[in-house]
N, C-alpha and C positions, 0 to 999 in steps of 0.2 A: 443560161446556166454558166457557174463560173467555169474557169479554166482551173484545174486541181494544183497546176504548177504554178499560177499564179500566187495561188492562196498559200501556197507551201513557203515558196519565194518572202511575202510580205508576212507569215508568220516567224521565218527565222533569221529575215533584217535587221539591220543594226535599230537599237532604240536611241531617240532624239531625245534631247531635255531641252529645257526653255534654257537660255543664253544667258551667262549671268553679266551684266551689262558692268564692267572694270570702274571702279569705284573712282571719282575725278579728286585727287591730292588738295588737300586742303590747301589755303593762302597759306597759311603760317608754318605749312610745311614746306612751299615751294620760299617762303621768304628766307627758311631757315638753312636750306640747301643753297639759296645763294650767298649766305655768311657766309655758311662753313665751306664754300669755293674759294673764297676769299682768303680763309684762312690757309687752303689745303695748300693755294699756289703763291704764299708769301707777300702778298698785296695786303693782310694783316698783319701782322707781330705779335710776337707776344709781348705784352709792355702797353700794348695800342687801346687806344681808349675809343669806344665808338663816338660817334655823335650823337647828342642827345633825342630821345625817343622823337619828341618835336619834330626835328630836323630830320630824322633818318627816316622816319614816315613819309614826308615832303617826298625823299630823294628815288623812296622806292615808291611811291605814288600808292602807297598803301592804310589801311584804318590803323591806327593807334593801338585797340586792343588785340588784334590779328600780328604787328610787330610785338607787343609785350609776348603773346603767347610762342612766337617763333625762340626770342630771348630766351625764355624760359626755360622749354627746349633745348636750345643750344645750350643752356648752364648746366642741364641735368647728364647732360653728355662729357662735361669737363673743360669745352671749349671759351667759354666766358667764365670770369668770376664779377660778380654785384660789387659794385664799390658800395664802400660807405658814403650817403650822401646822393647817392643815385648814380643813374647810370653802369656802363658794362666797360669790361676791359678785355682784351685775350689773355689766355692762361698760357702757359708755357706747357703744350701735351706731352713734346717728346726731350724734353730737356731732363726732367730728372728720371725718369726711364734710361735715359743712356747716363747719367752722373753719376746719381746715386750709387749703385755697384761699386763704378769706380772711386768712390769717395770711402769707401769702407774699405775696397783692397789697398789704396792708400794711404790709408790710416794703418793698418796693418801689416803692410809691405812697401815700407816707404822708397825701396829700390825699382818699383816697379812704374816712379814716374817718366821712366827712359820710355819704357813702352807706349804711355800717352805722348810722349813727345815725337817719338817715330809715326803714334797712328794722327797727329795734327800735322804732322809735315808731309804727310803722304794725302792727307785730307785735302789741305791746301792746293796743292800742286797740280791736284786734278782740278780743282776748283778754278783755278787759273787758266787751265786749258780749255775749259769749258765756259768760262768767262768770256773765252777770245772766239769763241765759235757763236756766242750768242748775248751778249751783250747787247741792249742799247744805245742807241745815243744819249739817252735818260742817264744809264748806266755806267756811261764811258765820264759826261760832263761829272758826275757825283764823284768818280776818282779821282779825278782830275783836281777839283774844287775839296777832300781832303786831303790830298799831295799840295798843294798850295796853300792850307790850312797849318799842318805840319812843319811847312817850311819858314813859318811867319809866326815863331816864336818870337815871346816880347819877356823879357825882365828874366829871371832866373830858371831853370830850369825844375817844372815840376813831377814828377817821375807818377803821381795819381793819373794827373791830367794827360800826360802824356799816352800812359799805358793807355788810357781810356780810348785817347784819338788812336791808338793803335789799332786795339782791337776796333773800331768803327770800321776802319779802311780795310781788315779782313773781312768783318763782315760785309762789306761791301761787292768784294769780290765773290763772296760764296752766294752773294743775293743776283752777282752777274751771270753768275753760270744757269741762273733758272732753273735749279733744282732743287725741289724743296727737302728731298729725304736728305741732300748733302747739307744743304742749307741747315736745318735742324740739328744735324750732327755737330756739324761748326761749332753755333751756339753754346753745345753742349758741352765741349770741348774747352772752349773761352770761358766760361762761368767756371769751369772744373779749374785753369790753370790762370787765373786771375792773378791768384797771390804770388806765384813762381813768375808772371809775368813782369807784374810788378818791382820786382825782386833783379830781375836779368835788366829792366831799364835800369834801375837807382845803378847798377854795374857798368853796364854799358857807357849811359853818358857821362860817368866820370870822367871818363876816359877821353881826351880832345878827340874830335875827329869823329868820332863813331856818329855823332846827332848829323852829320850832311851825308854820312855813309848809308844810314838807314833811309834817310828821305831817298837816296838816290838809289838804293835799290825796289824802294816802293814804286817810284818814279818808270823804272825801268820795267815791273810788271804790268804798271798800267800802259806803258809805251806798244810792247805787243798784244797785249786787251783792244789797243783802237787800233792798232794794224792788223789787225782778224789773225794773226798769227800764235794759232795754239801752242807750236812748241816754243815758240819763241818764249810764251808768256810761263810754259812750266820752266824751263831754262830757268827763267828770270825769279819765280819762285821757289826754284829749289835754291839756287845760288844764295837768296835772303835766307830761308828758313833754316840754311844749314848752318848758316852764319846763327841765327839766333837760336836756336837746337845745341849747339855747341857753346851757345854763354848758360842757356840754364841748364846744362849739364855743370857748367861749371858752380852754379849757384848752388848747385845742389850738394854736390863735392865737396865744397867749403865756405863757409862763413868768414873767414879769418883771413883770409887772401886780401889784400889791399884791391881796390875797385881796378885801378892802373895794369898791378901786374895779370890781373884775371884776365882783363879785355887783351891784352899782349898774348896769352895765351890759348885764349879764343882764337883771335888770329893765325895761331902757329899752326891750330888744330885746320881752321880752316882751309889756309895752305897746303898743310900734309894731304887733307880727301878732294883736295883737285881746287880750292878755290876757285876763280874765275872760269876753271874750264870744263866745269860741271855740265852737261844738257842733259835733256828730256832720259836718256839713253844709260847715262854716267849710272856705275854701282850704289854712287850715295843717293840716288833718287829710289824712297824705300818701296814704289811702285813698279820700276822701271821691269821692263819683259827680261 
């Protein structure tokens, strides 16, 4: 005969169900999740063109139609755009999400490109510090190789060309710190002030002197970038950005200023908020504690 506490016991036990056995990730899911790593931690660009299906199949040791469908994926998400002609390229995700905005209040508030210029020199700065904490070797030769780049100007001075190599060597910097959410902001920043950039070079090197000025203060942030020395390296980037902070304020001020007398007074300005004796610490560091 049963036990009545047994039967009672196993009538009001928990109920079992059969075990739903975790569904195994498709390839072209796990293919698509290795792109989009690549993109999340800046080992892509945006700009960057993949290699062609052929090849990248080889590299991921994966089927052809398993990579298209991964591709495919990743474009429905905004990460890839189809070129014409074949093949994928990176899209730019967080570029106009942070621009745009500012491309409309600057249009309608044209005073308010002081305030992007404070928030790119305080962008930098840390960019620097972070640069000098984590850099590569990879990272260190790549500064190095456009500070040597820059200094080997040939034939006239081109203020496109030039700006161009500028902005390369920030970006370089915000791609040393290995951050990508800063990294992206950068970018966003650079595309935004492109033309004001442009604008403060054609000023700048009119001016004798100012083209081995800048090399040498680029020189100088990548000098504390390969001595691991973080403050060293915001020092050395605030000292430049306040330097060029202060020519496109003046760009912005005036058109009508001779290129000579503007850069003379860029200078003054610089003088006056501490010149050379700017660090990590100084007021005009718009981060500083």
């Amino acid at each position: 005969m049963s036990d009545p506490k047994e039967i009672a016991i196993m009538s009001t036990g928990p109920s079992f169900s059969a075990v739903v056995q975790p569904r195994r990730p498709r390839l072209s899911d796990t293919i698509a999740e290795q792109i989009e790593g690549l993109i999340a931690n800046g080992a892509l660009k945006p700009g960057d063109s993949l290699p062609p299906e052929r090849d990248l199949s080889k590299q991921l040791d994966v089927s052809r139609p398993s990579l298209r469908e991964a591709l495919l994926v990743l474009e429905s998400r905004g990460l890839l755009q189809a070129r014409r002609g074949g093949g994928y390229c990176v899209t730019d995700v967080t570029g106009p999400v942070i621009t745009d905005p500012l491309v409309h209040l600057l249009q309608r508030h044209p005073s308010t490109v002081d305030d992007v210029l404070e928030l790119r020199h305080g962008i930098e700065c840390i960019a620097a510090q972070f640069a000098a904490l984590r850099a590569t070797d990879a990272d260190i030769k790549k500064l190095n190789g456009l500070v040597t780049r820059m200094r080997k100007r040939k034939g006239e001075f081109d203020a496109l060309e030039d700006a161009d190599r500028d902005v390369d060597f920030h970006m370089a910097v915000a791609e040393a710190s290995h951050n990508i959410a800063l990294l992206h902001v950068t970018r966003g920043i650079f595309n935004l002030m492109r033309i004001n950039m442009l604008r403060a070079r054609e000023a700048l090197y009119h001016q004798q002197g100012n083209v081995g000025l800048l090399d040498e203060q680029h020189a100088e942030i990548v000098k504390a970038i390969a001595a691991r020395d973080p403050a060293a390296a915001r020092k050395a980037a605030n000292l430049h950005l306040s330097f060029v902070q202060a020519s496109l304020r003046e760009v912005a001020m005036s058109d009508t200023v001779k290129p000579g007398a503007r850069s003379k007074r860029v200078r003054g300005r610089q003088a006056e908020d501490g010149g050379a004796g700017l660090d990590a610490g100084s007021p005009s560091d718009p981060l500083a504690p």
